[in-house]
C-alpha positions as CSV (number, residue, x, y, z in Angstrom):
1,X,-19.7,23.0,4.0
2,X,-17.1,20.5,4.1
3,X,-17.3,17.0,3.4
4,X,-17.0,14.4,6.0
5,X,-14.4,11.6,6.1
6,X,-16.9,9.2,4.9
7,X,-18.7,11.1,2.3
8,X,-15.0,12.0,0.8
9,X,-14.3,8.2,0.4
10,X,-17.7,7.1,-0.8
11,X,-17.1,9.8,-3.8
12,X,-13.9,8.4,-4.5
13,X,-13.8,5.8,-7.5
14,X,-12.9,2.3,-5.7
15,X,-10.9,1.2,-8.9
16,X,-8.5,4.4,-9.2
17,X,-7.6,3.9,-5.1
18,X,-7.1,0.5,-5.7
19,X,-4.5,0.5,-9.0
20,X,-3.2,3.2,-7.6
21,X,-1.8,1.0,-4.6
22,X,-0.6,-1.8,-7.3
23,X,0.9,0.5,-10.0
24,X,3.1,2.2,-8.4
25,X,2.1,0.5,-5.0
26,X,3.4,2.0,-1.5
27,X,0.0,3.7,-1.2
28,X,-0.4,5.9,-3.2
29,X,-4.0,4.7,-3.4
30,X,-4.9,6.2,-0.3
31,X,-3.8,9.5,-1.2
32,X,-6.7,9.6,-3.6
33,X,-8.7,8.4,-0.7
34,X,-7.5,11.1,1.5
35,X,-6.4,8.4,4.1
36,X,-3.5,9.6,5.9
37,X,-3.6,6.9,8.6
38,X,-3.5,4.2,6.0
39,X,-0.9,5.8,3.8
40,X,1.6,6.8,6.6
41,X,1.4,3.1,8.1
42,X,1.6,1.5,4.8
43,X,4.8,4.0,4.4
44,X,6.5,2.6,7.4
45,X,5.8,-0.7,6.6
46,X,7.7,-0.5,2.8
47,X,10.3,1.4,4.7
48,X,11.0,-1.1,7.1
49,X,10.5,-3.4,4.8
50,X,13.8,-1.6,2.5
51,X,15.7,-1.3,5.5
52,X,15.1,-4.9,6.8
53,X,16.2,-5.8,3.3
54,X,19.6,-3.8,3.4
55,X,20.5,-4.9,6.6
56,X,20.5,-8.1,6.2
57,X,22.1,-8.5,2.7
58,X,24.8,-6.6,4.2
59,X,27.3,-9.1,3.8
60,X,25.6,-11.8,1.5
61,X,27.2,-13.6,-0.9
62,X,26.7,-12.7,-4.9
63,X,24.3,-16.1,-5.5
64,X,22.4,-15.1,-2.7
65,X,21.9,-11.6,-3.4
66,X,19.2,-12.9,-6.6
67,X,17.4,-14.8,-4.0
68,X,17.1,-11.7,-1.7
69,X,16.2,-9.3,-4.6
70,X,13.3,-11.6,-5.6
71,X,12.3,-11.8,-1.6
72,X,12.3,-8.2,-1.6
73,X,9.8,-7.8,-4.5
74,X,7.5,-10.6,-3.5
75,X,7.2,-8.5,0.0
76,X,6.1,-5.4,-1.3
77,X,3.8,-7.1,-4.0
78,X,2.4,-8.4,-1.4
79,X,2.0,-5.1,0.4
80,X,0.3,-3.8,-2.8
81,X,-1.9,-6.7,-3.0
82,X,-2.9,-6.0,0.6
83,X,-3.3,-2.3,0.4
84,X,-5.2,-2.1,-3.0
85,X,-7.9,-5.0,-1.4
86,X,-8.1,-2.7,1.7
87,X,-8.8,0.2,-0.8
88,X,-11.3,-1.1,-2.6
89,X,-12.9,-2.7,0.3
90,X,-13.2,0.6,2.4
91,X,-15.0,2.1,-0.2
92,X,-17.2,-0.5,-0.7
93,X,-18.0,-0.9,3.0
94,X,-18.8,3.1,3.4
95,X,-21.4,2.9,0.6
96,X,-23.2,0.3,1.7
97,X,-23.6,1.9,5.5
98,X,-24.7,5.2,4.7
């Protein structure tokens, strides 16, 4: 018989999912999970984060480019700080409701 959804992520180790979305962040926590959803928005969300990025140090100047770099890594910090909370949270909330 195959696993449900919930009984996948309630066997899953809330810890691994939720490093695995800070060390090498961009979601890779809810692969473990099995969490397609979650990975593929968190995926377009880094991506347009990237391209957002690109476009519009296009034609910045050298001193700002620093500033922009550092911009860029607080974003998807923050994305990993976001997505490994969500992680750990989801597994959390499934084993207490069933």
């Amino acid at each position: 018989m195959t696993p449900t959804r919930n009984q996948i992520l309630a066997a899953s180790a809330g810890w691994v999912a939720v490093m695995l979305n800070v060390v090498p962040g961009l979601g890779a926590g809810y692969l473990y999970q099995r969490r397609w959803k979650a990975y593929w928005i968190t995926s377009a969300l880094a991506t347009s984060w990237f391209v957002a990025g690109a476009a519009l140090g296009q034609n910045a100047e050298a001193a700002a480019e620093a500033q922009n770099q550092l911009v860029g890594l607080i974003g998807l910090l923050a994305l990993a700080a976001v997505t490994a909370t969500e992680a750990g949270l989801a597994v959390k909330r499934v084993r207490q409701h069933g």
